[in-house]
N, C-alpha and C positions, 0 to 999 in steps of 0.2 A: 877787725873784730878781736876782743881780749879772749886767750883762755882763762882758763879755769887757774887759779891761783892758789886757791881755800880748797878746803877739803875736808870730808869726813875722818876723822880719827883712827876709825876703825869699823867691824860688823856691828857691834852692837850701838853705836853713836847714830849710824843708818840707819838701823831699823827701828829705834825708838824715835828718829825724825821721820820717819815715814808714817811708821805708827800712830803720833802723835798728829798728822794731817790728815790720817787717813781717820780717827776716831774723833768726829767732829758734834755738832749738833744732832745731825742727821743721824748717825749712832743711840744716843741719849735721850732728846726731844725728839722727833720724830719716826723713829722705830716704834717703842710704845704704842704712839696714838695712832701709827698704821696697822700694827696690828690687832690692835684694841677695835678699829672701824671694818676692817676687813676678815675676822675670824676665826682671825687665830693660828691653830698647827696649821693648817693649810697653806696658810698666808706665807709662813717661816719657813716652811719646804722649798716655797718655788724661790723664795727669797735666797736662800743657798744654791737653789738652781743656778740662779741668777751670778751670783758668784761664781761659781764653777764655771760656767757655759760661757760670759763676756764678761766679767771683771778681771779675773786672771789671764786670759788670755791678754786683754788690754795693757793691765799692769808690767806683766814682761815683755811686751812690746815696747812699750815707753822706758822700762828700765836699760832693755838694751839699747833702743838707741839715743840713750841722755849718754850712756857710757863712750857708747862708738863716737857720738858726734861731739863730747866734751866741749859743751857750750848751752846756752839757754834756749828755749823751748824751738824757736825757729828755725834757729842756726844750725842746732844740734841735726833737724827734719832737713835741711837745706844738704848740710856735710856728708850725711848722711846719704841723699840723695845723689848729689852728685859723686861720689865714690862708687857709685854701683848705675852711672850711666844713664840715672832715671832724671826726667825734670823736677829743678828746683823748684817750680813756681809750689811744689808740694808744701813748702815751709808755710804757706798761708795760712794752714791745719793748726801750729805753731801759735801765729798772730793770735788767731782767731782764739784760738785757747787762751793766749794771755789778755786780751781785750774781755774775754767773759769772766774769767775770776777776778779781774779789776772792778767790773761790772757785781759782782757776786759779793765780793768785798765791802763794796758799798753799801748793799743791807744787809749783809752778814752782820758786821760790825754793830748795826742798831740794834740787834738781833744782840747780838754779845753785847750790850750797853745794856740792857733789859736783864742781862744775867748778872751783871757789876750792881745797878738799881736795887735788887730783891736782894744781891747779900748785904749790902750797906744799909738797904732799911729793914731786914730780918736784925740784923744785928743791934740796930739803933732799938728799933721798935717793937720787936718781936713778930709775931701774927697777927694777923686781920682778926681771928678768930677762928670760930668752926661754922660762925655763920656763911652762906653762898653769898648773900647779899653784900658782907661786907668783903668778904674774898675779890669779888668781882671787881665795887668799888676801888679797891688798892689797884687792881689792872689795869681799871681804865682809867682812873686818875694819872698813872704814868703815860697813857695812851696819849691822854687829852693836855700834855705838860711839854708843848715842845721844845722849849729852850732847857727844859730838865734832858730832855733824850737826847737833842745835840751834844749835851757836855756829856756826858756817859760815851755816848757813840765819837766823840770828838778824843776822851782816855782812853777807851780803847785801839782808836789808831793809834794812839800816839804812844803807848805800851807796845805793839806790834812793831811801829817802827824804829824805837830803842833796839829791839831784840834784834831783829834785820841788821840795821846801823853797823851793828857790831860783827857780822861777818857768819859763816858758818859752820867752825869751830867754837867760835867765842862767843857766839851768839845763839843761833837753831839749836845747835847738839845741846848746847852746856844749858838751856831753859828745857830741852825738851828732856833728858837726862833729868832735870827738877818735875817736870809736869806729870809724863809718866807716871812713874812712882806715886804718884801723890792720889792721879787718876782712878790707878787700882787701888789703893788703900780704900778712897772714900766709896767708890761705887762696892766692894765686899765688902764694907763694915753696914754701907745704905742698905743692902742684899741680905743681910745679917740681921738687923732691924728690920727691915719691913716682915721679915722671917715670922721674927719673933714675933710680931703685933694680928698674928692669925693673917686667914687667906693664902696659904701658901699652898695646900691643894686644889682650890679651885685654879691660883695659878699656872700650876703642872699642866693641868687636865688641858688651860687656856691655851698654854703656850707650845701644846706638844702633842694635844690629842689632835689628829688629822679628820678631820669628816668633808670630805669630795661632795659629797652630797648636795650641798647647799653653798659650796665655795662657784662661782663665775668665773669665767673664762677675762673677763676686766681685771677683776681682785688677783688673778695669779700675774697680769702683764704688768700690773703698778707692782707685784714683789717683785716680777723682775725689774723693772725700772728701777726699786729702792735701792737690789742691790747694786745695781750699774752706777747712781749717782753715791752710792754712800761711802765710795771709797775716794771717789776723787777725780777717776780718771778723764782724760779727754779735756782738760785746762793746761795740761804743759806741767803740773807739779812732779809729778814722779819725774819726767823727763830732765826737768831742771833739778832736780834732787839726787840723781844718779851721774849726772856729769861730776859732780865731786867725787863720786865713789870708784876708789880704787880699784887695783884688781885682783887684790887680796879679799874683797868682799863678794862675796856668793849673791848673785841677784834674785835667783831661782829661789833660792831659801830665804832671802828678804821679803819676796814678794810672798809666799805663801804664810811666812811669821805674822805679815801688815795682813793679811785677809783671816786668818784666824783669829788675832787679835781682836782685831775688828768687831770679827763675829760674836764673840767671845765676851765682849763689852757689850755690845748689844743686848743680846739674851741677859746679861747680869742687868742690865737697864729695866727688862722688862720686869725681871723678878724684886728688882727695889720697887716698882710700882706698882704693877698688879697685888699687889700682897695688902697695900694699903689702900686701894681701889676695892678691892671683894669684898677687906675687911669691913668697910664702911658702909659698904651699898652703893657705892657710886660707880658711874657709867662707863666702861672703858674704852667706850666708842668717841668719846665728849670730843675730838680732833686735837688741833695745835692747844686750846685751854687747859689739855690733861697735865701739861706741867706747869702751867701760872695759876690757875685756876683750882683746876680740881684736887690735884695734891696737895697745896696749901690749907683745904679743908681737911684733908686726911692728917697730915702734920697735926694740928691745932686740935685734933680728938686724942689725941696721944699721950704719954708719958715721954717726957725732955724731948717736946716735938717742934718747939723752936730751935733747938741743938740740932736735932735729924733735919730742919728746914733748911737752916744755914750752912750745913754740910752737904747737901743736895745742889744748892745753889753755887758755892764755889764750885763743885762738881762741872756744873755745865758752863762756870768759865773755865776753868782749865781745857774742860773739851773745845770749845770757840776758840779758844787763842792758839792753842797749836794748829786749828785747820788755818785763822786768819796770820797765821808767818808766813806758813806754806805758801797762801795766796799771794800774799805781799812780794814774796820771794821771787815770784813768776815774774813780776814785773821788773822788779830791781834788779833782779839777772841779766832780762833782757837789755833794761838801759846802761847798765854797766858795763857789760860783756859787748854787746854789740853796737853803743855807740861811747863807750869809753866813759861814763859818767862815774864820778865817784859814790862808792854807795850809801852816805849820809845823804850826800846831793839825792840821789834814786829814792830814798825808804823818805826822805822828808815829801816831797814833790808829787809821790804816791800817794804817801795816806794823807796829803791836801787833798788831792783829786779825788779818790773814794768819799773823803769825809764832803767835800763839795758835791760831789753827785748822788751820796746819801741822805743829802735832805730832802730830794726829793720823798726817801721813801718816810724821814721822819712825821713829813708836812699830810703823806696818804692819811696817816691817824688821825689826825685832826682836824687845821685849817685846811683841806684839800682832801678832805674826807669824803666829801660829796660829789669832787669834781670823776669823772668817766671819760677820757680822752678820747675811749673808740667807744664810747654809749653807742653810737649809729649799728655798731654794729653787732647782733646778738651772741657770739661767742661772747663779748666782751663787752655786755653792757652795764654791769655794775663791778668792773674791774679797777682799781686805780692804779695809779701810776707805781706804787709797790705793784701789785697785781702784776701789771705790763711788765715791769722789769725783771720779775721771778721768773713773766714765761718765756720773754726774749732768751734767758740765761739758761734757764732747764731746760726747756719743751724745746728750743733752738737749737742756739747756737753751739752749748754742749754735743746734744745728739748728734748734731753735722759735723764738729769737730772730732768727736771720737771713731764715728763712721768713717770719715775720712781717715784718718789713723790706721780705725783696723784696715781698710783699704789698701792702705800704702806698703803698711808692715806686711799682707797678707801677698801680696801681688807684685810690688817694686821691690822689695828687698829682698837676698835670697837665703831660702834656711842655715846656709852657713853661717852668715851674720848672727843671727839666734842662736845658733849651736854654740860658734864660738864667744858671746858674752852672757852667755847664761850658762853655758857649763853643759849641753844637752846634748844624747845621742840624736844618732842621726834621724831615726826615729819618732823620736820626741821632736825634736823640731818638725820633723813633717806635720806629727799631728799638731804642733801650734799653729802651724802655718794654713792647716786646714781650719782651725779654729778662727781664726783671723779673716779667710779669706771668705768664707760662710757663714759659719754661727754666729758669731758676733756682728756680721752687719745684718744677719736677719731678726736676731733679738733685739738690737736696738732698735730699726726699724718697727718691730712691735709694741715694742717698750712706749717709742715716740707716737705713735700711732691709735694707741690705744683707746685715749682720752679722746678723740674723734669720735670715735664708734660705739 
């Protein structure tokens, strides 16, 4: 097995690569429209819960042991493991993680091709319009164009694996040090425009007034769940992201920078959107369409709202491509580190394999639109093979992976370990350790469970 060779530069090079995987889609497109569908302040309470209670505990879990076991996701759980007596076969947790962000990668990436699509034809073309009709038709025109979404989703691996290729100083830090910066400019300046275009109190009111009342006992375990998947954890990224980091870098303080940020991005996501959602009259419940869709109508009633569209749209690339390095990363760690591959060899090899096992989700849209693999079976009777493989990836293999984590960290490791690579009194590690070894495997188990019931 190779160490670790590369390395982060320094605190701030870490946390803006953290940063940048951890503010992904999920952040930007899918914050929004959850809490657009589910009610709002309520929704954003438990969603911070949520954070508090199993993301950060997760997060310095993973950061300390990527540090201790200086190696990629498995090895690092393996090293780890055996240093303190407990059974290796633990590193599975590891596998498992980096087989579902390869997995994740693979429609992520179409997902991020759909984001490269709308700014190359905002740019070319302008707006559909203010008509729905015509909004719509531009969506599914891209829906129904497969060999258009392979080449999009085929650039953007192949932009990921340049990045990768190049190492991670030379590469991750020095894109994500570019990304950043760029990320916060456009989401405050979109925060600042949709400001100015009215609907910015009914936003407040949305996004902050709390009423229990009418909020469900469902709607609060899917915020928890948002929060638990929206940073990352439980795929081996932090884990494989912290074996670089020195020990001159504070992990404790990397990890709460990445969950504020985070957060932070988020809530500014909502206020670009909402603002031009009230303004208009339109529904903020509308789901995953509130950003292909329904804001493209908001856009196109505006002053220089092909400008705000196009600036929107790069927005949610930059947010996809720093989670999909992250992802890529996972894997080409592993194959380099642990079976010696070079890492051109690793990032080319990779994003073939994602881009090969992504058409399946390209062909869901379209030519295999109709087809239901488990139809037989009513959970999953009008699911497709995208369908299946989102839930394989969330509703699964994640959940088990991270569970198993907090397990491990909570139970097999002992708070010395925590204390001494994150900086923590004694204390403090106790209560992470308590965190770890209860709270978080019973909120995920809820989180996962949810959707059952």
């Amino acid at each position: 097995m190779q160490q670790a060779t590369d390395s982060w530069s320094g605190r701030t090079g870490f946390i803006l690569a953290a940063v940048a995987s951890a503010v992904g889609l999920g952040s930007i497109w899918k914050f929004p429209y959850e809490v657009g569908a589910n009610g709002g302040g309520a929704f954003v309470l438990f969603y911070v819960l949520g954070l508090t209670l199993i993301v950060v505990p997760l997060l310095l879990a993973e950061f300390a042991i990527g540090r201790r076991g200086a190696a990629d996701a498995a090895s690092s759980i393996q090293n780890v493991a055996a240093a303190h007596g407990a059974n290796t076969s633990w590193a599975w947790a590891g596998i498992l993680g980096v087989l579902a962000g390869a997995l994740i990668l693979s429609f992520y990436s179409v997902i991020g091709g759909w984001t490269m699509a709308y700014v190359v034809d905002t740019a070319v073309n302008g707006l559909a319009g203010d008509s729905p009709a015509a909004v719509r038709e531009r969506y599914h025109a891209l829906l129904a164009a497969p060999v258009r979404m392979a080449a999009y989703h085929a650039a953007f691996l192949a932009l990921a694996a340049m990045v990768v290729a190049r190492g991670v100083s030379g590469g991750i830090e020095r894109t994500s040090r570019l990304l950043m910066p760029l990320l916060v400019i456009l989401m405050l300046g979109l925060a600042v425009y949709s400001a100015s275009q009215g609907g910015l109190g009914a936003t407040l009111r949305f996004l902050f007034h709390i009423e229990l009342s009418t909020f469900t006992a469902r709607a609060a375990l899917e915020a928890l769940g948002l929060g638990f998947f929206s940073i990352g954890v439980g795929i081996g990224v932090m884990i494989t992201y912290a074996a670089y980091a020195g020990r001159s870098i504070d992990l404790a303080q990397a990890a709460f920078v990445s969950v504020i940020v985070d957060t932070a991005i988020s809530i500014l996501a909502g206020l670009a959107v909402f603002p031009l959602v009230f303004a208009n009259g339109l529904d903020p419940a509308s789901g995953p369409g509130l950003v292909f869709v329904t804001l493209p109508i908001s856009f196109a009633r505006m002053p220089f709202g092909a400008l705000a569209a196009f600036a929107f749209f790069v927005l949610l690339f930059v947010a996809a491509f720093g989670s999909a390095i992250s992802m890529l990363e996972v894997g080409v760690s592993l194959l380099a580190r642990r079976y010696g591959w070079r890492r051109l060899r690793a990032s080319v090899a990779l994003a073939v394999a994602c881009f090969a096992a992504g058409l399946a989700t390209v062909l869901s849209f379209n030519v295999l639109s109709g087809w239901h693999p488990l139809g037989a079976l009513p959970a999953f009777a009008s699911a497709t093979l995208f369908d299946l493989l989102d839930h394989l990836t969330s509703n699964v293999m994640l959940p088990i992976g991270a569970f198993v984590l907090s397990i491990f960290c909570g139970w097999a490791v002992p708070p010395s370990l925590l204390a001494e690579e994150l900086g923590l009194a004694a204390g403090e590690a106790a209560l992470l350790r308590f965190l770890l070894r209860w709270v978080a495997p019973a909120g995920i188990a809820a989180a996962t469970l949810a959707p059952i019931f």
